[in-house]
N, C-alpha and C positions, 0 to 999 in steps of 0.2 A: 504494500500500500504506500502510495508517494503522492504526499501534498499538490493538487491543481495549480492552486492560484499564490502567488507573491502576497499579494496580500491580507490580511486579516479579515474577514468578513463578520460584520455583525450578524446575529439571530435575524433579523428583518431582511438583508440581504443576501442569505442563505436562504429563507424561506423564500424569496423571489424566485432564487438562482435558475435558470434554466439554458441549459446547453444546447435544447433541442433533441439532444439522444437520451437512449433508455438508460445511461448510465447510473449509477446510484451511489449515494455520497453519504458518507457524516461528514457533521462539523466538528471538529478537534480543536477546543484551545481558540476557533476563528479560524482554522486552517480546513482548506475543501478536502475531502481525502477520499478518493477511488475506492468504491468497494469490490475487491474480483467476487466474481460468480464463484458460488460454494460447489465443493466435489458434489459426485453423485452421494458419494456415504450419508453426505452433510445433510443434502437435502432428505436421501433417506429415512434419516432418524427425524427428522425435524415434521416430516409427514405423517411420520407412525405416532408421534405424540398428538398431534394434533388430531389425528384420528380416536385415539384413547382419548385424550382430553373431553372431544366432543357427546362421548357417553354421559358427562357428569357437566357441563357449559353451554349454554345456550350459546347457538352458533356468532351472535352478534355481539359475545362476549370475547371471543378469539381472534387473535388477526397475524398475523407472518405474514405484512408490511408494514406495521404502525411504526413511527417513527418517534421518539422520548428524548424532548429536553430534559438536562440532565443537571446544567450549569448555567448560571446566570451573568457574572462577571465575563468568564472567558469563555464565551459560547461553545456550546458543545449538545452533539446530539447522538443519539445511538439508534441504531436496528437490529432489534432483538431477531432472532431465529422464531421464536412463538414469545405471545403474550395474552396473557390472560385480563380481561377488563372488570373492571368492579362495576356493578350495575349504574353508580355515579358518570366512573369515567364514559361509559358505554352512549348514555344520555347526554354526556356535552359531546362527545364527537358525532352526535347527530348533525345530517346538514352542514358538516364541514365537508369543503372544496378538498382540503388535505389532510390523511392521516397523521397529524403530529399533535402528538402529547405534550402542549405547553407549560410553563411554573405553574399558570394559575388555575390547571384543570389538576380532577387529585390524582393520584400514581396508580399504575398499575397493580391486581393486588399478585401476581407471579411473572417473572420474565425467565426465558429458554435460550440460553447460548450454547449452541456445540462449538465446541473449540476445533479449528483449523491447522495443519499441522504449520512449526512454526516459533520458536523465541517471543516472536513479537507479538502472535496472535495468543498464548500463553497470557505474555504481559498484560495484554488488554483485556483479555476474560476474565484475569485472577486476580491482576491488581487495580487497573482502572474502573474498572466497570463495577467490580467488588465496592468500590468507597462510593462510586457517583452514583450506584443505585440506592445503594443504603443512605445517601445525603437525599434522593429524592422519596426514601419512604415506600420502597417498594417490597412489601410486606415478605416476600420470597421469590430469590435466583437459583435457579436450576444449570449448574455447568455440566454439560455433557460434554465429556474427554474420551473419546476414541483412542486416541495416543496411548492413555493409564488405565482406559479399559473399566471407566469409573463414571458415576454421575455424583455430583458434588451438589448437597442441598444447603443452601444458606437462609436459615431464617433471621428477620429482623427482631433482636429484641435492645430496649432502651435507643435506640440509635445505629446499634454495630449486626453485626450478619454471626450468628452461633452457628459452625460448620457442622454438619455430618456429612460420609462420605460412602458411601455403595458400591460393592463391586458383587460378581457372579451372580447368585441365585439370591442377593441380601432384596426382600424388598423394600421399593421406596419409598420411604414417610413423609408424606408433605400436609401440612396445617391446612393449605389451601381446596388442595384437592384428596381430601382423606380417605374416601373412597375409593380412588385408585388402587389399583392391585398390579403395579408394574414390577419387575427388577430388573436390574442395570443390566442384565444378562440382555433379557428381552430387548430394551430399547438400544444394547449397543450391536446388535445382530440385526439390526432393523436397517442397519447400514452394510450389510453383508448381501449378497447375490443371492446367497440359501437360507435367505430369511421366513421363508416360509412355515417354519416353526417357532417363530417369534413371537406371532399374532396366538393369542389362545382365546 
């Protein structure tokens, strides 16, 4: 991923931005930044949750494109893999022209990152993203790591993200969706060719 534009773009002039192509961008810091197209694994898993998801979320509580300010001073914005909406947020993004999750609409209450292989996509799943979601109140992140063969569940308590961490047959606990009946197993073979046995 390598910064577009020289210069710093405000929130407002990012929300303008248009290049004319499909291409798809965060804002980092004010800086424009190229998103590549995710692997097949990526998008794999990111469709099998969303499929499970939909069992227990009404379908216009879900979305893999919403876009989430994150930061205010030094602009910044992310795109989650999946994100789950609170029936709040759900109702202000009615009748918007664009899916972006402003400061002054409330937070998501789950967001879904698979991590891409990578140093730097590492850094941004674990540590960036880790504090700027937790600075916006987003009640639970979901890191899904193909690489460690793990899903990493972070909930929000006092302010800070309390880890647990899943791997093979462990299933996954999440506050938001407690119903679910997933393990790390399942969702990380949902990225495999012979995933056929994934789905139960």
């Amino acid at each position: 991923m390598t910064a577009i534009t020289t210069k710093r773009l405000t929130l407002e002039e990012y929300l303008k931005y248009d290049d004319g192509t499909d291409s798809q961008y965060e804002l980092v810091a004010g800086e424009l930044v190229a998103m590549p197209p995710e692997s097949p694994k990526n998008v794999q898993i990111s469709l099998f949750l969303l499929v499970n998801f939909l069992k227990f979320v009404p379908v216009n509580r879900l979305s893999n494109k919403v876009e989430i300010v994150v930061a205010g001073s030094r602009a910044t914005t992310r795109i989650p893999d999946l994100v789950v909406l609170t029936d709040e947020l759900a109702t202000a993004l009615e009748g918007a022209t664009r899916s972006t999750i402003t400061l002054d609409m409330p937070p998501p209450a789950l967001v879904v990152e698979v991590v891409s292989p990578g140093k730097v996509n590492e850094d941004r799943d674990y540590r960036y993203k880790r504090s700027e979601y937790a600075a916006r109140g987003i009640a639970e992140y979901w890191i899904v790591d193909p690489q460690i063969s793990a899903v990493t569940v972070l909930i929000l308590v006092d302010g800070f993200y309390e880890e647990s961490r899943f791997a093979g047959n462990t299933a996954i606990a999440s506050t938001i969706l407690p119903e679910l009946q997933l393990t790390a197993e399942q969702v990380l073979k949902a990225g495999e060719s012979n995933a056929d046995d994934a789905i139960s």
